[in-house]
Wavefront OBJ file of the C-alpha trace (Angstrom):
o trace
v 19.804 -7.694 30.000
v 18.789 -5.195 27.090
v 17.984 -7.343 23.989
v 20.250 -7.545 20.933
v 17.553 -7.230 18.987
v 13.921 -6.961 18.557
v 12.832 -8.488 15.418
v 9.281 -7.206 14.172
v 6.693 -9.036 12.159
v 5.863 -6.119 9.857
v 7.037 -4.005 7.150
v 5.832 -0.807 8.791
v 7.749 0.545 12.402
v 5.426 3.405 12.695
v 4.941 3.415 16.678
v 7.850 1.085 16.852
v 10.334 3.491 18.630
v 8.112 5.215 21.470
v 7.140 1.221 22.266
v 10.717 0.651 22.979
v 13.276 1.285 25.312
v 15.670 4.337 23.970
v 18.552 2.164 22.369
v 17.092 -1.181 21.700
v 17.470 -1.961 18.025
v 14.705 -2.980 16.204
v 14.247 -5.026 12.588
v 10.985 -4.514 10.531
v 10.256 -7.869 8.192
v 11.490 -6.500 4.868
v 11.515 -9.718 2.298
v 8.450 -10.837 4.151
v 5.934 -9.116 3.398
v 6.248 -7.253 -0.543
v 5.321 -10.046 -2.954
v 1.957 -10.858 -0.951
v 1.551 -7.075 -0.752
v 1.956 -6.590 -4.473
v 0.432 -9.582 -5.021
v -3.314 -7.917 -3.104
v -2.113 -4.381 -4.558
v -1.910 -5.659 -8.396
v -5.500 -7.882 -7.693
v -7.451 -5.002 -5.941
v -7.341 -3.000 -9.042
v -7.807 -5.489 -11.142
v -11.059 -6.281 -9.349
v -11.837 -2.482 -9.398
v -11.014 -1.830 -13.045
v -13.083 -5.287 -14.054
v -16.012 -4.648 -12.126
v -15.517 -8.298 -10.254
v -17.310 -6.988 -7.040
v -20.327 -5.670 -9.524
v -20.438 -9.478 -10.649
v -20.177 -10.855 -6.871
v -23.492 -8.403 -6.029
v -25.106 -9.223 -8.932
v -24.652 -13.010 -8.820
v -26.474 -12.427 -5.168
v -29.018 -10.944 -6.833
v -29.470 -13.422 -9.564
v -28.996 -10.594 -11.864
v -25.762 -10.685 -13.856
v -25.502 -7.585 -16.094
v -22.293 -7.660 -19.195
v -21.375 -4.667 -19.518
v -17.690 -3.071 -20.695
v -15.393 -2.183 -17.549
v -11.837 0.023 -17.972
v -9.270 -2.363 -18.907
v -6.156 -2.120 -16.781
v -3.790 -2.105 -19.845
v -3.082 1.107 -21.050
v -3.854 2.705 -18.094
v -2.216 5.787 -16.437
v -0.869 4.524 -13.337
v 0.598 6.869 -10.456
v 2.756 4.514 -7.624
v 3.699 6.258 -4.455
v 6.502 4.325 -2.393
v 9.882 2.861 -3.971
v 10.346 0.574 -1.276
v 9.949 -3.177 -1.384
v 6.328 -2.966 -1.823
v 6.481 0.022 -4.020
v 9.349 -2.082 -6.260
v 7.158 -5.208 -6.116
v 4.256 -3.520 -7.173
v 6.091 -1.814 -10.137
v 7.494 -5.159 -11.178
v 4.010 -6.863 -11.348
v 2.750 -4.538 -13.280
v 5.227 -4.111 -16.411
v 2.978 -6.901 -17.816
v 0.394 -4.873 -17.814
v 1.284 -2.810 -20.520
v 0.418 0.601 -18.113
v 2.255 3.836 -18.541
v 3.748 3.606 -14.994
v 5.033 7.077 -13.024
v 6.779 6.079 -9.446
v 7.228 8.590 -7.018
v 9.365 9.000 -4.141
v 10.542 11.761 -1.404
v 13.053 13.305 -3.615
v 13.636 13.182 -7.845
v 16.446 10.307 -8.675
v 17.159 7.199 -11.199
v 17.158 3.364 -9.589
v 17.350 0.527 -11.025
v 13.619 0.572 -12.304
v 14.020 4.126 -14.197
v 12.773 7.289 -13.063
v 11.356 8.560 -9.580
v 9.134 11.354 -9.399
v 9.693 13.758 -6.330
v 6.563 14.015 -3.759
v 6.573 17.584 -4.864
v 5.957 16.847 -8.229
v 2.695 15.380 -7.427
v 0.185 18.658 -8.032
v 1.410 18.086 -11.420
v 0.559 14.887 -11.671
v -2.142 14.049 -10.098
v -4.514 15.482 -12.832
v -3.174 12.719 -15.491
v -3.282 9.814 -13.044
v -6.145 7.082 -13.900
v -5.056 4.832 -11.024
v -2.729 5.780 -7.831
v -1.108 3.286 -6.012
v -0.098 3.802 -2.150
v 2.692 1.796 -0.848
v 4.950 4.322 1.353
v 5.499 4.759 5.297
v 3.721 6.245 7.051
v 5.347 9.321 8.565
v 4.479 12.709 9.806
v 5.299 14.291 6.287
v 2.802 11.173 4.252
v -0.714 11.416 7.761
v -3.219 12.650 6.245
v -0.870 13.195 2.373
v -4.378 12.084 0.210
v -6.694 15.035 1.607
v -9.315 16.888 -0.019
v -6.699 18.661 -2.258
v -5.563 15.614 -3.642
v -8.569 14.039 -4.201
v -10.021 16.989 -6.009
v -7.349 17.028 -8.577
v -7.393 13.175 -9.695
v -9.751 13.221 -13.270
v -12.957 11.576 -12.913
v -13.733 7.531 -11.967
v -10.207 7.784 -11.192
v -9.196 4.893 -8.295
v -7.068 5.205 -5.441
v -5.637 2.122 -3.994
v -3.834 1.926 -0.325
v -1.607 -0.643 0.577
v 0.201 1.170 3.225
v -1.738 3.051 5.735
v -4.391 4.330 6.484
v -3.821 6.999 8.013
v -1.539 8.355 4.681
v -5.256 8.802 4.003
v -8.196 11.455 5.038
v -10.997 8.930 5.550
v -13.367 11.650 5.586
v -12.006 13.413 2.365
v -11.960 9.992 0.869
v -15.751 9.372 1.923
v -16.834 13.098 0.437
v -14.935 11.863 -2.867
v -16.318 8.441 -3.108
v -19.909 9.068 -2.001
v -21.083 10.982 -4.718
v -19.321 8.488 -7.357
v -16.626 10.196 -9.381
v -13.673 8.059 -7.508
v -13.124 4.707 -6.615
v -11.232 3.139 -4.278
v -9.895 -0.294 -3.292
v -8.007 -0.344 0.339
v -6.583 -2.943 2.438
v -6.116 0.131 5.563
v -8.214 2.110 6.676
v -8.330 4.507 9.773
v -9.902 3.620 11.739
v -8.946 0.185 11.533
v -11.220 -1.902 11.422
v -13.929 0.412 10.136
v -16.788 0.437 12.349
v -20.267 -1.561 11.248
v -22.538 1.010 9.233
v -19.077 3.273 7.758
v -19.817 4.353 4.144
v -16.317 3.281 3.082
v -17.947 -0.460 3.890
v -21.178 0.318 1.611
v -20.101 2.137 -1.393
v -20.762 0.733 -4.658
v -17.243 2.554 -6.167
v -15.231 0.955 -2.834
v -13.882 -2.643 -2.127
v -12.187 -3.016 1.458
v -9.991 -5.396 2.400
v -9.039 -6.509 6.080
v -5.555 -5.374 6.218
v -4.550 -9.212 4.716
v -1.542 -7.573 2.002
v 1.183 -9.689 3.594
v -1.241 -12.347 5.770
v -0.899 -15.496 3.138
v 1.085 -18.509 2.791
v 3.870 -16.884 2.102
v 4.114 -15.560 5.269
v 5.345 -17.929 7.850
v 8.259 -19.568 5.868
v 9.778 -16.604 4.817
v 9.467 -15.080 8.155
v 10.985 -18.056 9.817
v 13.680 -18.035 7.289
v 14.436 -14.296 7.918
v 14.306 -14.885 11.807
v 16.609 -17.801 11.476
v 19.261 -15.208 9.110
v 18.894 -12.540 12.397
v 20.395 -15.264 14.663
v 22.878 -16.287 12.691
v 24.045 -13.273 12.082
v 24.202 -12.355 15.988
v 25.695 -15.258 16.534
v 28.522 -14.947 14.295
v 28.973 -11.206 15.743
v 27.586 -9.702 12.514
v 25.283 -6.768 12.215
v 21.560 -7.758 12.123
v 19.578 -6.851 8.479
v 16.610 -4.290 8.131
v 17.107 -1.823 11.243
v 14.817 1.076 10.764
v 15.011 1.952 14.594
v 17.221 1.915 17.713
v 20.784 1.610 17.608
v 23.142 -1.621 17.398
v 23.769 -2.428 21.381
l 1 2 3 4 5 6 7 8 9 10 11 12 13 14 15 16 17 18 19 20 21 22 23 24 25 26 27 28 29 30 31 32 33 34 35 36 37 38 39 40 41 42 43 44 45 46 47 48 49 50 51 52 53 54 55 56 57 58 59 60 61 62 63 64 65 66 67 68 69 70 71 72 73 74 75 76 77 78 79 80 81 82 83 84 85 86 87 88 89 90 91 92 93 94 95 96 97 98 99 100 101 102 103 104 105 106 107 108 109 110 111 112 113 114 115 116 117 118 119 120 121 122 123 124 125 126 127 128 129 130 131 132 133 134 135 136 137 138 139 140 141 142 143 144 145 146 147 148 149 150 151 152 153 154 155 156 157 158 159 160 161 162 163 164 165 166 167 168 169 170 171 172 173 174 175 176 177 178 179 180 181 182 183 184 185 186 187 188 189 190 191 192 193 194 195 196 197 198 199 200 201 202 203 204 205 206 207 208 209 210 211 212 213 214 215 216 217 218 219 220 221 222 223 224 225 226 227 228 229 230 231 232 233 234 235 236 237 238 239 240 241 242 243 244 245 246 247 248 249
């Protein structure tokens, strides 16, 4: 019998549909996943723009050194993705007192204000202190943060991923990060994991994380609840929430 439903654990449904059988409807974890993902986004850059992993090194060392890091406040932040995470992400950081710019595929108004179009982003890119990534990955984002990209953030700029990462060109990223002028704090990589030795794992400017955005206590009740909402919805004959592939059998 062809299931009702396939009900996925993740935000992301990259893959999803060549794993399936051609018709089988399937549910990525939206309301799982985006306030544990914000959550890692918002604390990554803090840790960046603070220095906190130049404090863990130096504590190993028995050599603590003060010096003044970039505050986050006031900062000129660039967030790419309105989705859940993208929305969480903005949310956490109005206390922040940045000077936010979202963007999205195409120029609009939502409920947050004003979406940039992807377009728009040779433009901005110069201006941007801190870019955020939190969008699918899709055949128009592989590979979207290349050497072009790089090239035209200012300098000590930081680039933080939350989505995938293949939206990034590790090897551009590398070039950019090796000789210092950008930072970067990313929970994806590509590959993933990052094999023992990569520079991404030994940069001074780069903290990686082990793809954990969504992976903490938040995780298992809320996608119990959500599984629990799928069935009763099937059962009461009602359409089943978040389809982003396949078609209702």
């Amino acid at each position: 019998m062809t299931p009702r439903l396939v009900q996925g654990q993740m935000l992301g449904f990259d893959g999803v549909a060549e794993a399936l059988p051609p018709g089988v409807p399937y549910a990525n974890a939206a309301t799982v996943h985006e306030s544990s993902t914000a959550e890692l986004a918002i604390g990554l850059i803090i840790a960046s723009q603070r220095g906190l992993d130049d404090f863990v090194r130096q504590a190993e060392r028995g050599q603590p050194i003060a010096r003044r890091y970039p505050s986050l406040a006031d900062r000129r932040v660039l967030l790419l993705g309105t989705g859940g995470v993208g929305r969480a992400i903005a949310e956490r950081l109005a206390p922040f007192e940045v000077e936010l710019t979202r963007v999205g595929r195409t120029a609009r108004h939502d409920g947050l204000g004003e979406v940039r179009a992807i377009a728009d982003l040779p433009r901005l890119l110069p201006d941007a202190e801190i870019v955020i990534l939190a969008l699918p990955l899709t055949p128009e984002t592989t590979g979207l943060v290349d050497d072009s990209f790089l090239a035209a953030l200012p300098d000590d700029a930081l680039l933080v991923n939350v989505a995938r990462g293949a939206v990034v060109d590790t090897e551009a990223l590398v070039r950019a990060a090796s000789g210092g002028r950008l930072r970067a704090a990313l929970d994806v990589t590509e590959p993933e994991p990052l094999p023992a030795g990569h520079p991404l794992l030994t940069l001074p400017t780069v903290i990686v994380a082990p793809h954990v955005g969504g992976n903490s206590t938040a995780m298992t009740p809320r996608m119990a609840r959500l599984v629990r909402t799928q069935a009763e919805r099937l059962q009461a004959g009602l359409a089943p929430l978040h389809i982003v592939s396949g078609a209702l059998a």
